[in-house]
N, C-alpha and C positions, 0 to 999 in steps of 0.2 A: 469573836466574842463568845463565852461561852452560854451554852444554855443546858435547862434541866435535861434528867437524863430521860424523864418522860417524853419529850422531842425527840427523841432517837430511833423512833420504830421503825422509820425507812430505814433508819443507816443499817441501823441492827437487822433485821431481816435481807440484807443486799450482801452481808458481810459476816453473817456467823450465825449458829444454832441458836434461833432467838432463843428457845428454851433454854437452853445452858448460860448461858447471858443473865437470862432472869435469875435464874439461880445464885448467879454469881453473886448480883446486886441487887437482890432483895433482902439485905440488913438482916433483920432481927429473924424473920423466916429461914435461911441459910444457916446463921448462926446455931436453929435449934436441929436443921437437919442431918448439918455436914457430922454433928457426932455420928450418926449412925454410919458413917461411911469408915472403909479401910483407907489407912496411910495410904499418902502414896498416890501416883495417874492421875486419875481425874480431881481427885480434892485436894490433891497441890493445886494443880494449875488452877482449879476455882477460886481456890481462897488467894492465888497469888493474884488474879486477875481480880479479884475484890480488893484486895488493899493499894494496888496501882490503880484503880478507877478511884480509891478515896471515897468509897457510898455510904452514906449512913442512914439506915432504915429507907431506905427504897432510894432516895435524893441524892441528887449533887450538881454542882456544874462545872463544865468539861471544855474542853475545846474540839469541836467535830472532828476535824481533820488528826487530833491527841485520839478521838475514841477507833477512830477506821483503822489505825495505825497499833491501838495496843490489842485490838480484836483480833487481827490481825496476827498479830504476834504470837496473844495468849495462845488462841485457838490452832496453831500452827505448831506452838510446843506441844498441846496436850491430843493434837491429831483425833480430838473426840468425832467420832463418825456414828451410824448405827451398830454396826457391825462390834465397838471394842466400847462403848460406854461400859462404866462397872455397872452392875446389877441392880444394885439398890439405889443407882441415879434412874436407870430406863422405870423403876416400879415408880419411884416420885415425876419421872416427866409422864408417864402413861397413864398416871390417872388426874393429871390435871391438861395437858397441854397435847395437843398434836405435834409429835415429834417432826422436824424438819429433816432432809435425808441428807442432805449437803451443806459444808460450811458454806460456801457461795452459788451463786445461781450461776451453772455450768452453759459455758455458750451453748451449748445444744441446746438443754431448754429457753434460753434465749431465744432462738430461730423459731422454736416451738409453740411458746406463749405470745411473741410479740410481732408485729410491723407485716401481719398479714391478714386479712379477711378471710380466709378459709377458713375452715371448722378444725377445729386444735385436736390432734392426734391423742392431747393428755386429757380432754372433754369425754372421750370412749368407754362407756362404760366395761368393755374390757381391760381398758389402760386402768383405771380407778380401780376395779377388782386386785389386778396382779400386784401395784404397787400395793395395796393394805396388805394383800398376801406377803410382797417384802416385806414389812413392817414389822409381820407378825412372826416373820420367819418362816416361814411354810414353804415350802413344795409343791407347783401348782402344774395343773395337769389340764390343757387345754386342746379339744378334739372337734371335728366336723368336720364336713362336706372342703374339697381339694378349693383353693382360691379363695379363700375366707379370712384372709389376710393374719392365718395362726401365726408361719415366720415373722409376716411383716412386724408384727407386734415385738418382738424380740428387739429388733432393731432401733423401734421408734424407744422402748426403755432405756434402751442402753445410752441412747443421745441426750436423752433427756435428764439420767445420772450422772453421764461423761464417764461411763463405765465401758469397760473393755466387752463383746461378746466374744464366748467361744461355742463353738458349735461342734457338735456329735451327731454324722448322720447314722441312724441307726437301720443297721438290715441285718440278715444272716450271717454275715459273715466279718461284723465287726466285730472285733477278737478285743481282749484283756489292754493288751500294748494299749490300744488308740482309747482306752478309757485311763487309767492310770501308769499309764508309761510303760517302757520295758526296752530290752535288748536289739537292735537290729541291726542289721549290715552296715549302717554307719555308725553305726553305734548306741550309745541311750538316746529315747527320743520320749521327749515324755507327752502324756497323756492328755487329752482336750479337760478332764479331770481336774487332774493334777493342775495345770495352766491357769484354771478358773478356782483353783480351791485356793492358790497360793497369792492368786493377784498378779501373778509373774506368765509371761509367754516365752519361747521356746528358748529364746534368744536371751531371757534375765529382765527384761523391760519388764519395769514394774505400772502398774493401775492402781487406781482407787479405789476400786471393784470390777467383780465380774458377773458375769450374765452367763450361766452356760447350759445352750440351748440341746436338750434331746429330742433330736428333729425326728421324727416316725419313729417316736417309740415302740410302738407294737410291735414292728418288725425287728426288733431286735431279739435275738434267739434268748428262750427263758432261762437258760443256762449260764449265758454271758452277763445277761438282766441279774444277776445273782452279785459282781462285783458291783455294782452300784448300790446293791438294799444299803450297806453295811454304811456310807457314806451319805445315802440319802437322809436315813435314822440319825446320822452319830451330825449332823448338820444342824438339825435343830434343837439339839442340847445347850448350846451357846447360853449362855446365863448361869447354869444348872450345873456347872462344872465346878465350882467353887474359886477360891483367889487365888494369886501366887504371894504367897506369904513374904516375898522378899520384895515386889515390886508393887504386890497391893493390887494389881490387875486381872483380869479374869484369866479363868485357863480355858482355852480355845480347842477347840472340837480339833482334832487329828485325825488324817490322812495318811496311809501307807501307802505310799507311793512302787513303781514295780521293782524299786532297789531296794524294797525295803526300809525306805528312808520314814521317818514321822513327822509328816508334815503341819503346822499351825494352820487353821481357816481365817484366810484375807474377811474382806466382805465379800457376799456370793447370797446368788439367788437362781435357782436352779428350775429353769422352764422348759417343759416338755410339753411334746404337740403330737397328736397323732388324728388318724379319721375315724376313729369308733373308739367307744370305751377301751380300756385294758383290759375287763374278763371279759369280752368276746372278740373269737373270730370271726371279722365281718367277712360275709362273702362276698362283699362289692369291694372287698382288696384283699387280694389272694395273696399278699404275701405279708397279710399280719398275723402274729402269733396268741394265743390267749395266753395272757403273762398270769404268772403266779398271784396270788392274792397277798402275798409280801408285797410285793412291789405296790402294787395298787394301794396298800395298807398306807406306803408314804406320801399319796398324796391326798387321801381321804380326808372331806372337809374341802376340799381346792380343786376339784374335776368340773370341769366346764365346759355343754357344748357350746357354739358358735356357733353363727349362721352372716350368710353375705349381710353386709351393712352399706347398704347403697348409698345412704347419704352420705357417710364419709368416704366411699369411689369417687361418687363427682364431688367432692370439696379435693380431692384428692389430682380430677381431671381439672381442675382450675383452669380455663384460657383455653381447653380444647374439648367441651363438652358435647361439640359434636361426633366425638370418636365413642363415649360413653354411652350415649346416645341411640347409637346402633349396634354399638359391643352387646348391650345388657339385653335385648331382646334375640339376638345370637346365644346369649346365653341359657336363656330360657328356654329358647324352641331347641338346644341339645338338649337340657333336663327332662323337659316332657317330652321331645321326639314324636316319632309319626305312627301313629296308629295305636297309642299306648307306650310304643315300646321306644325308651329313654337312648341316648345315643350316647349318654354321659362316661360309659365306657370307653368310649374313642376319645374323649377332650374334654373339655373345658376352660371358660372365660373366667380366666383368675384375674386377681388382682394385677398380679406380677404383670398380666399380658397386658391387660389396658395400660399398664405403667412401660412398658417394652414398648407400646405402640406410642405412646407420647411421646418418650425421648427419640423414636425417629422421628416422628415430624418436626420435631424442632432440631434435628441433625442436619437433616434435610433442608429443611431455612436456612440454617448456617451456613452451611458448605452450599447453595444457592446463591448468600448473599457474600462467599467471599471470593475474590477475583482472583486468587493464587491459590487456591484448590485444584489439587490434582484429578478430582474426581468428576467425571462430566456427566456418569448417570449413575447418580447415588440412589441407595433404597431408597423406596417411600411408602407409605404406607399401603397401599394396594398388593404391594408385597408380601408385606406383615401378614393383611388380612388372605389372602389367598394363597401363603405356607400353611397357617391356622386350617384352612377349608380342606386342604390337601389332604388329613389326615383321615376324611369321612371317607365313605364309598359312592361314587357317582350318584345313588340315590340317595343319599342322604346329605350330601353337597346341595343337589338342586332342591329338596324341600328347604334346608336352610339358607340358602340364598334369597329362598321367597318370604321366608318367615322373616328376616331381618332388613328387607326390601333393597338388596347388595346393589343393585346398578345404581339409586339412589344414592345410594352412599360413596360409592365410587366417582360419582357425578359432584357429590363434595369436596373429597378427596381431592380434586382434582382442581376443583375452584379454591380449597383452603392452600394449595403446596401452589398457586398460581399469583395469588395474592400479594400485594405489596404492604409489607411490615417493616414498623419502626426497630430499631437494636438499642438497648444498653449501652452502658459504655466495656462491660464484657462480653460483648458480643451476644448476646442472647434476643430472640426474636422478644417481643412485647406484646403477649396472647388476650385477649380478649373473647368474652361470648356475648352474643347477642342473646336480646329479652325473650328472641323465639326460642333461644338455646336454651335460656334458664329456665324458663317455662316448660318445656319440653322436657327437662329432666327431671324436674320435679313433679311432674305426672306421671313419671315413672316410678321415681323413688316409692308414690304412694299406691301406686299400682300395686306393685311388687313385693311393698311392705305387708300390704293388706292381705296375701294370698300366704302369706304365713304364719303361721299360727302362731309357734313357738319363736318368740323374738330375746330372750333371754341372750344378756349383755349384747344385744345390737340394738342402735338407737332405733327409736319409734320414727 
């Protein structure tokens, strides 16, 4: 049975740019807009997706499964994304509506938003900066202290778009080739660039978007840093390039690729991470560079430090918060260290690590709990934690041992990998924490939080 099309806002929002939706069917408003638009892309496909919806001044009624289906379709011809809307539609969605980034909600953000109790990776007041910065198109440049989960972010956007990353590690001696492609021994091999600017990876497989991360930017020599300005600039001209007179579409920002080739911009959002500003050499990392003040000129407006966010660690340690628990005060007594003098030169408790030490314990379950394993003494985390210590010097093992009370924890360790856990039906153990656990952490997190001053984009 049909109904109005004002009933629609679930379908429409699960199934296409509500905004461009609205557009389409909002009658007399449309009517007086779409003049201002060029032939052609997107005001075909609106007005053809208006006169198959049949709307007249905002109304009609439809049949649900008729609307999922022509949304569906429309929006699949007109491929509207953020990245290729014409211009003078983003100026009318942006100043009324908050644009939507994807025609549908991509399973990653599915996993993201829903069917969990932990704290949502897209709640982060980092996550919320970076994407507006998508948005707006900018170039965003995020720095601080090692284990602050700078990568990690990278990752969690790209799942959340269902966008491709490509990644750029940056040092010394990463050459032109691995930015924009070039010549080698086996031949052309193009550039982590080039990959992310086209939507295309090495192989031709095409994406939706890209994500392409410049992991320790500083470290990249200011001379190499020099093929990027030119890209990083000619990136957010998008809009600004005027139409293609024959197809009515925008002209899209170009890449010169190392063949020479001229390449069009897919969609792309271009995140770069490092541990100190760009114009300075920090000397607690000797192998960063003070980059030019071009470079730094492209992300101006979008440089962000970071700092640990412990509450999203333990939403993060879900099920295994006693590993958190005694990580995070390990971490601290290397920061401060003994006698003044900080130990954080030799190590540090990153995120990555507490996440490395999780999925052995629960490897460790598995391969415990299954009877045709080849493995009869697999890592456990005592391991973990005691390569981690390895890397101190005798004296500075045994303060930190005492600072994070290590036989205790070992004494868990020992009781958690002894344990008798339920399984899934893919096998995975079934984690729980106890109320001493949750308690426990959360008098950390406020411990923790409280001796920082600067808490900028990390939750309170």
């Amino acid at each position: 049975m049909g109904k109005n099309i004002e009933d629609y806002d679930e379908i429409i929002k699960s199934t296409t740019n509500e905004t461009v939706l609205k557009y389409a069917t909002a009658g007399k408003e449309f009517e007086e807009s779409k003049s201002k638009l060029p032939e052609g892309g997107v005001l075909t496909a609106l007005t053809t997706l208006q006169k198959v919806l049949a709307i007249s001044g905002g109304v009609g009624s439809v049949d649900e499964a008729e609307v999922k289906k022509i949304v569906d379709a429309e929006m699949a011809k007109a491929k509207v994304s953020l990245g290729n809307l014409d211009s003078a539609i983003l100026d009318m969605i942006n100043s009324t509506i908050t644009l939507n980034l994807n025609m549908t909600t991509p399973s990653g953000a599915k996993k993201l938003v829903s069917g969990s109790t932990k704290k949502k990776e897209t709640d982060r007041p980092l996550f919320q900066t970076l994407i507006s910065d998508l948005l707006a198109n900018n170039n965003a440049y995020v720095y601080g202290a090692a284990g602050t989960g700078k990568s990690f972010m990278a990752g969690v956007m790209a799942r959340f778009l269902n966008w491709q990353k490509f990644e750029l590690n940056c040092n010394q001696f990463t050459s032109p080739t691995e930015i924009i492609g070039g010549q080698t021994i086996e031949g052309y091999q193009k550039g982590e660039l080039e990959m992310a600017w086209t939507n295309k990876d090495q192989s031709g497989q095409e994406f939706d978007g890209a994500i392409l991360m410049l992991d320790e930017l500083p470290k990249l020599d200011p001379n190499t840093a020099g093929v990027l300005n030119a890209a990083l600039a000619t990136k957010t001209e998008i809009g600004k390039l005027g139409f293609n007179k024959l197809t009515g579409e925008p002209n899209r920002p170009m890449l010169k690729n190392g063949r020479g080739e001229k390449l069009p911009m897919g969609n792309l959002f271009i995140y770069a991470t490092g541990n100190a500003p760009l114009n300075e050499a920090d000397p607690d990392y000797e192998a960063n560079f003070k980059q030019d003040l071009s470079l730094q000129d492209r992300f101006v407006g979008s440089m962000y430090k970071v700092y640990a966010d412990y509450g999203f660690e333990a939403s993060e340690m879900e099920g295994s918060l006693f590993i958190f628990n005694h990580m995070i005060p390990l971490r601290e007594a290397i920061i401060s260290g003994e006698d003044g003098q900080s130990f954080a030169g030799k190590g540090f408790v990153s995120l990555r690590i507490l996440l490395s030490m999780r999925r052995t314990f629960i490897e460790y379950l598995k391969i415990k709990n299954d009877p045709d394993s080849v493995l009869t003494r697999p890592k456990d985390l005592k391991l973990s934690l005691d390569s981690l210590l390895e890397i101190f010097t005798d004296k500075q093992r045994e303060f930190l041992k005492k600072e994070m009370n290590y036989d205790e924890f070992v004494t868990v360790i020992k009781g958690k990998q002894e344990k008798t856990y339920k399984f899934d039906a893919e096998g995975n153990p079934i984690l729980s924490d106890s109320e001493v656990e949750i308690t426990k952490s959360q008098d950390l997190i406020k411990a923790y939080n409280a001796t920082t001053k600067a808490i900028y984009l990390r939750d309170e």
